[in-house]
C-alpha positions, 0 to 999 in steps of 0.5 A: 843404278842405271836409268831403265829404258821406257816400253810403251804399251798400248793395250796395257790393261788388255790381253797382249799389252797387260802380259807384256806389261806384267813379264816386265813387272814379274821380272827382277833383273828386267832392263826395261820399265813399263808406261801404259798409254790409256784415256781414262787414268781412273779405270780400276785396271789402270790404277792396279797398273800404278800400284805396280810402280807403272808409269801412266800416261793418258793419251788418245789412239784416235788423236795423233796429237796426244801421241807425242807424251807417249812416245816422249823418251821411250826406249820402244814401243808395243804398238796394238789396235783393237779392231773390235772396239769399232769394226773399221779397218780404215780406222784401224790404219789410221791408228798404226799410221799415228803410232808409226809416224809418233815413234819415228818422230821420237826415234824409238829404239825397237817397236813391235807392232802386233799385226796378221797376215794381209789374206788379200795376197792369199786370197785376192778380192776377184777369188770368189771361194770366200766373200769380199767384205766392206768391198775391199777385204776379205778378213777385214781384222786381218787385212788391215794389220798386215796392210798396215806393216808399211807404215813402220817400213815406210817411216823408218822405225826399227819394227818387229812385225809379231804376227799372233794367232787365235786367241784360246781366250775366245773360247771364254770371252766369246763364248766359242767353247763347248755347248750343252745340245738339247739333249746334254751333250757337251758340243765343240763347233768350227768351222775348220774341218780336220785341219789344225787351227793355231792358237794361243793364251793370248798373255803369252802373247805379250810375253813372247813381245818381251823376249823379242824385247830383250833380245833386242834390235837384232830381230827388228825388220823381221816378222816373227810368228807366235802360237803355243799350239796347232791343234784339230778341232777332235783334239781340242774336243779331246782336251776339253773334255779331259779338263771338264771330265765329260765327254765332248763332240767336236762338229765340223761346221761350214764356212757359210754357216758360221758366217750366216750367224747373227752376231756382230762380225761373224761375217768377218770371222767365218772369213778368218777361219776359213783361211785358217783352215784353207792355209793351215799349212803356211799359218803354222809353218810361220808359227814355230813352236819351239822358237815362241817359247825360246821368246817364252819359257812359260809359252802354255800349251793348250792343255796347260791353259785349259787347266787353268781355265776350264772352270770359266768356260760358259757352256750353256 
């Protein structure tokens, strides 16, 4: 039996990694094996990964030092940060610097970076239509992944740029669903206006990563968009109420608004969706959906998801 080529996962018990992780596992003429890169082995998460027959390997984002075992050997590599773990965009550079310089060290086959749109070479930090934060970004959890592209170019290593969309998940782990108002109707808030908002179930994600692994080092160099849907804020109304069976009104708010909100990085988030909303046309125009689920067979649309999720959604 020939020896399976080693995927590196970063993020393996999170969303993007852990359907990467499990669109391997779940397929049984897969060519490749799965090592999850974590800093704590004894996470419940992880142990149900090594019961999978995963191979795991403690290793440290923040210590490039510790990278090299993760790299040791392997095939390619599924590189992701998690801005939200620290709201450092210098930070966040530092950590895709780290992988690409510990993958081209160990001469990976094909990485995949999951990155997104750099919106300073949309909206540069003199345009005043949207504030610049931390003093040199306009969305900083984008701006410093799509920056960070040039340290896998720069370094050489055969990389697919996989640029992601709006995590439909959101609407459960943060909360962003519909609301019950004061008097009992089901509120649907963004700040989008009429326009099409990109999303996606974020496991789709991670599967869409392993059709761009199997199709190989053919698509390394290139920037591949993934969404499972574009949608308006009425028509994601229309769906939920449809998977909740009551009615729900979808509320344009403003852009200011929303970032005035009292919440960690709302700032950061009223930013992202007025680029979203602002560049809808060129943010879906790179997402084709048809192309995503030729990645993924499974590719959900967002009813699909909602039939699965609805029953999570926190609403009060």
């Amino acid at each position: 039996m020939a020896t399976k080529k080693i995927i590196t996962i970063f993020g393996a018990t999170g969303g993007q990694g852990g359907g990467l992780a499990q669109a391997i596992h779940n397929d049984p003429n897969a060519e490749f094996s799965v090592r999850a890169i974590t800093r704590n082995a004894d996470a419940e998460k992880v142990k149900a990964l090594a019961s999978q027959g995963t191979e795991i390997v403690v290793a440290n984002i923040d210590d490039p030092g510790s990278l090299s075992k993760a790299f040791e050997g392997a095939y390619g590599a599924y590189c992701v940060t998690f801005y939200w773990d620290h709201f450092s965009p210098e930070k966040e550079l530092e950590q895709a610097r780290s992988m690409a310089n510990a993958a081209k060290e160990h001469g990976l086959v094909h990485v995949i970076w999951s990155t997104l749109e750099d919106t300073r070479q949309f909206v540069p930090l003199t345009d005043n239509r949207m504030p610049t934060l931390m003093e040199n970004y306009k969305v900083p959890h984008f701006d410093a992944k799509g920056e960070a592209n040039k340290f896998f170019t720069e370094a050489g290593v055969p990389t697919t740029f996989l640029r992601t969309s709006f995590y439909w998940d959101n609407f459960i782990n943060l909360g962003m669903g519909p609301k019950k108002d004061t008097d009992g109707t089901l509120v649907f808030a963004l700040p989008m206006g009429e326009r099409k908002l990109s999303g996606i179930a974020v496991e789709d994600i991670g599967k869409c990563a392993y059709g761009i692994f199997k199709e190989g080092t053919a698509l390394a160099s290139k920037t591949i968009g993934v969404a499972g849907g574009h949608l308006s804020g009425a028509e994601m109304a229309q769906a939920f109420g449809k998977a909740l069976n009551q009615d729900v009104v979808y509320h344009s708010i403003p852009f200011d608004d929303y970032r005035a909100f009292d919440f960690p990085g709302a700032d950061d988030l009223g930013n992202m969706f007025q680029f979203y909303h602002d560049f809808a046309d060129e943010f879906q125009q790179s997402r084709n959906l048809e192309y995503a689920r030729t990645l993924n067979p499974d590719l959900q649309s967002f009813e699909t998801w909602l039939q699965r999720n609805a029953g999570q959604l926190p609403m009060e």
